[in-house]
C-alpha positions as CSV (number, residue, x, y, z in Angstrom):
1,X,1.5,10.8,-9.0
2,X,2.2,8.9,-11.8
3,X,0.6,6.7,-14.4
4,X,3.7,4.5,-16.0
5,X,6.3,2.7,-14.6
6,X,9.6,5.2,-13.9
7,X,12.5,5.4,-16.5
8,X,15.6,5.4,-15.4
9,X,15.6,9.0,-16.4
10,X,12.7,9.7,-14.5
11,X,14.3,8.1,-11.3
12,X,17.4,10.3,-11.9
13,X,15.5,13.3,-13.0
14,X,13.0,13.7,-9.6
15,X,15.8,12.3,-6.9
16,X,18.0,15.0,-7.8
17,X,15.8,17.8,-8.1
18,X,17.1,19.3,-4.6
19,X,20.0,18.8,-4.8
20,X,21.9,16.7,-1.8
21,X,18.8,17.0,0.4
22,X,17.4,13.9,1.5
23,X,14.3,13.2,-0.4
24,X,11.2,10.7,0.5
25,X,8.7,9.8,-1.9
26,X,5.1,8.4,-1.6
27,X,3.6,7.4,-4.9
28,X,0.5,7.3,-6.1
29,X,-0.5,5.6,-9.2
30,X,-4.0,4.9,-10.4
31,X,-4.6,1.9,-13.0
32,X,-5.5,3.1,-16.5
33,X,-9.5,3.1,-16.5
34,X,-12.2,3.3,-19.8
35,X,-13.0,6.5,-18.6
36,X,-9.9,8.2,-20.1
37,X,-9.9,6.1,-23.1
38,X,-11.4,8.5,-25.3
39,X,-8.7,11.9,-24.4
40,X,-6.2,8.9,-24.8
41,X,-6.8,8.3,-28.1
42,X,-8.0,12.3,-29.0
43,X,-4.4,12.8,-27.6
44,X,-2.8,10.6,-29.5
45,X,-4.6,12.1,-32.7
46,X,-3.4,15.4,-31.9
47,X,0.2,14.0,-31.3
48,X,0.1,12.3,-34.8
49,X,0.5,8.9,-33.2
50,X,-2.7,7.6,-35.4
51,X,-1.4,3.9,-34.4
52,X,-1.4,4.3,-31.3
53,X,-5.2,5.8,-31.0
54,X,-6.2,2.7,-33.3
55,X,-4.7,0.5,-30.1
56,X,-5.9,2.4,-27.4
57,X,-8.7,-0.2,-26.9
58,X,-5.8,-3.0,-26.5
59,X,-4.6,-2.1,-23.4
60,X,-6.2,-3.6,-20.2
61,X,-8.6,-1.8,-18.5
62,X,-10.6,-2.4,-15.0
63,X,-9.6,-5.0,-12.9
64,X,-7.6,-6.2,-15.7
65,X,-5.4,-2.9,-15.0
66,X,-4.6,-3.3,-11.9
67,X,-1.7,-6.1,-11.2
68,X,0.2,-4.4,-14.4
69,X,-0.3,-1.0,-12.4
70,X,0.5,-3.2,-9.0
71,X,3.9,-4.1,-11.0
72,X,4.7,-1.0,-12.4
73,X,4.4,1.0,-8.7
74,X,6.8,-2.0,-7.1
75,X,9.6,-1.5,-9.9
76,X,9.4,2.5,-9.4
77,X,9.2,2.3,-5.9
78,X,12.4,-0.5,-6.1
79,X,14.2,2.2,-8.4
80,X,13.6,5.4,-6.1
81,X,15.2,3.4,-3.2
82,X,18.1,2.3,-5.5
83,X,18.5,5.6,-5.9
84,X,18.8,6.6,-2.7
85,X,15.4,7.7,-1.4
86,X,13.1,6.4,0.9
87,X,9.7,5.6,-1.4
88,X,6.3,3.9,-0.2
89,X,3.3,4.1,-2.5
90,X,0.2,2.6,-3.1
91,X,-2.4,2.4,-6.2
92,X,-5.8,4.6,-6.0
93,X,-8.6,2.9,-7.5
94,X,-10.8,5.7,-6.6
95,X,-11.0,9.9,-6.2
96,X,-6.8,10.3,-6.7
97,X,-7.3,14.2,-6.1
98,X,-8.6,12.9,-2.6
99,X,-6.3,10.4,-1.9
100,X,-3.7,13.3,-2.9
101,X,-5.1,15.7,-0.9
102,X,-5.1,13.2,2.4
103,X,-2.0,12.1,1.8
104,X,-0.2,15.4,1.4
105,X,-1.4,16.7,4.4
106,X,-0.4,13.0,6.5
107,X,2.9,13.6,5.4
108,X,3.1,17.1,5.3
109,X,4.5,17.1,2.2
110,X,6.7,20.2,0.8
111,X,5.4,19.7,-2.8
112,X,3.8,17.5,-5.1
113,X,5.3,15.7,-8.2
114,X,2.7,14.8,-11.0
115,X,5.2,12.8,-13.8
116,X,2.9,12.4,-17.2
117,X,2.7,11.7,-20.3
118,X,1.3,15.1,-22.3
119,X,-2.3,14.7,-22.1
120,X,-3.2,17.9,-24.5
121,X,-7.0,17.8,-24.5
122,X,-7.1,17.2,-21.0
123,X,-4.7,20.3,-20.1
124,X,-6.4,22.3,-22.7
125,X,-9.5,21.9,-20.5
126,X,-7.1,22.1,-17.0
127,X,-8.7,18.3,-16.1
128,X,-5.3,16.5,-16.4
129,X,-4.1,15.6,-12.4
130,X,-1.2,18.4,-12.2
131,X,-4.3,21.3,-12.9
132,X,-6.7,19.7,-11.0
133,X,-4.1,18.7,-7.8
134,X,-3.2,22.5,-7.9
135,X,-6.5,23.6,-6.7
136,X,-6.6,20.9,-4.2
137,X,-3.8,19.8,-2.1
138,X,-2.4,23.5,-0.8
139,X,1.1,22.9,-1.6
140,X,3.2,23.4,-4.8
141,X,2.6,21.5,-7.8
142,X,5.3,20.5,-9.7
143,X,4.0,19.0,-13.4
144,X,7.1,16.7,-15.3
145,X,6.8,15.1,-18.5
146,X,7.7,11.3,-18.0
147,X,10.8,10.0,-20.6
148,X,10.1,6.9,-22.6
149,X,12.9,3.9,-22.5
């Protein structure tokens, strides 16, 4: 799962996790939505990133969110394969833990990769995606912190 387009650091970082093993990937990615607006911002607060709290409202939202999210999950899926791995995703609208859950167990997956931002107020209260998929999808959870460009 992830929220922002993959760094090239990112792409690096989760392709070479095992090593020479051939890896596959299915991403999920779920455009940003008001409901998270507010732990945005508090997050931003508690990162001292006052700017970027007063912006929060900028960024689209809804339906507005979805072809940037559409065009973000194209360029990582277009990096993971330049990489090397095979990579299929798609973009949840609705329940991700669900969607997670189904598609873990379609592919039988070995582990799951959630690749964030820090979200403190949300892991503080263990509702950001890595806690919540760990009580869901029965397989390991692996929580990275995404890399800026």
């Amino acid at each position: 799962m992830i929220e922002k387009p993959l760094s090239p650091v990112d792409v690096e970082f989760v392709t070479t996790l095992h090593g020479d093993e051939k890896v596959s990937f299915v991403v999920l990615m779920q455009p940003r939505g008001d409901q998270d607006r507010l732990l945005r911002a508090l997050d931003d607060v508690a990162l001292g990133e006052l700017e970027e709290a007063v912006h929060e409202g900028d960024e689209p939202e809804g339906g507005e969110a979805t072809e940037p999210a559409r065009l973000a999950l194209e360029h990582s899926l277009k990096s993971l394969r330049d990489a090397g791995g095979e990579a299929i995703g798609q973009l949840v609208e609705d329940h991700p833990m669900d969607v997670l859950k189904s598609v873990a167990a379609e592919t039988r997956a070995d582990e799951v990769i959630v690749l964030t931002a820090p979200h403190y107020v949300e892991e503080f209260f263990h509702r950001d995606w890595a806690s919540r998929a760990r009580h869901k999808v029965g397989v390991p959870v692996l929580k990275l912190y995404a890399h800026s460009e």
